[in-house]
C-alpha positions in Angstrom: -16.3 5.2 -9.4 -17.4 8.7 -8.8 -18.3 10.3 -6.0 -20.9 13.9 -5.7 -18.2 15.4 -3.4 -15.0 17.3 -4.0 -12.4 18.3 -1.5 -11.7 21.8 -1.2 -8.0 22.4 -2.1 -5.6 22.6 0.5 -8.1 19.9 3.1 -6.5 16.3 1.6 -4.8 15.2 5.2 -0.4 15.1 3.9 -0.7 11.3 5.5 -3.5 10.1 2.7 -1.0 9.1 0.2 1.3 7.1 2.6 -2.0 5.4 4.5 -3.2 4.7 0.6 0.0 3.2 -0.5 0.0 1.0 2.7 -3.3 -0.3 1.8 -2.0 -1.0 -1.4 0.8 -3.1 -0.7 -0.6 -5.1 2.0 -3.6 -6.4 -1.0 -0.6 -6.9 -3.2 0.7 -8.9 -0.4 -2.9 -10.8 0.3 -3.5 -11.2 -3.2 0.0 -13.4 -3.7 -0.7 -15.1 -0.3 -3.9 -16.4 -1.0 -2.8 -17.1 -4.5 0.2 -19.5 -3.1 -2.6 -21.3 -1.2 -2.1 -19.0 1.9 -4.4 -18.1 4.9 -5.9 -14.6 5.4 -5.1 -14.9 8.5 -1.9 -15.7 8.5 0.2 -12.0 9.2 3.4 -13.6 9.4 3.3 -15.3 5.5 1.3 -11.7 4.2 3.9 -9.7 5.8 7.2 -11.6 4.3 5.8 -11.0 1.2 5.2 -7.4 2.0 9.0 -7.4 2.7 12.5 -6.6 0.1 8.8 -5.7 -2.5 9.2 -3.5 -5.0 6.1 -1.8 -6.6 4.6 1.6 -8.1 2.3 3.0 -5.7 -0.8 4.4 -7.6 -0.9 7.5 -5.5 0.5 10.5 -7.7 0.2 12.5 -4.5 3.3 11.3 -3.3 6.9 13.1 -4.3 7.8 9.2 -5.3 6.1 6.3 -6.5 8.3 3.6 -6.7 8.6 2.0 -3.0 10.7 -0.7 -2.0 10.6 -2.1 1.7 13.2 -3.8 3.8 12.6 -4.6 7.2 14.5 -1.2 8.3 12.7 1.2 5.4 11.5 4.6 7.4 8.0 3.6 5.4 
C-alpha cells in the first residue's frame, strides 16, 4: 500500500517501532486463538499465547528484531 505522504526525517515518534511490534504480536496471538477455535473476546486465552512467544518483529526500526516475552520481559 502506498501512501502520498512522507515523513520528514528525524519526525517518526522513537515509540513507533515498539507500539508496531505490539500490534504485531497480539494478531499473531488472535490469529492462533481464533484458529484453536478461540473467542476474540477472550484476553486471557489471546494473552497466554502472547506469552514465552518467540517471533521476528517486522519493524527494521528497532536495534533488535527477534522478541521473546515472558511474563517479566521489560517489553
Amino acid at each position: 500500500m502506498e501512501f502520498q505522504y512522507s515523513v520528514p526525517e528525524g519526525r517518526v515518534e522513537v515509540y513507533a517501532g515498539a507500539i508496531y511490534d505490539a500490534i504485531y504480536l497480539y494478531a499473531i496471538a488472535l490469529n492462533e486463538t481464533l484458529a484453536a477455535g478461540g473467542d476474540k473476546k477472550d484476553g486471557r486465552a489471546i494473552v497466554h499465547r502472547m506469552l514465552n512467544k518467540e517471533f521476528e518483529g517486522p519493524c527494521p526500526c528497532c536495534n533488535t528484531r527477534q522478541y521473546f516475552l515472558t511474563v517479566n520481559s521489560p517489553r
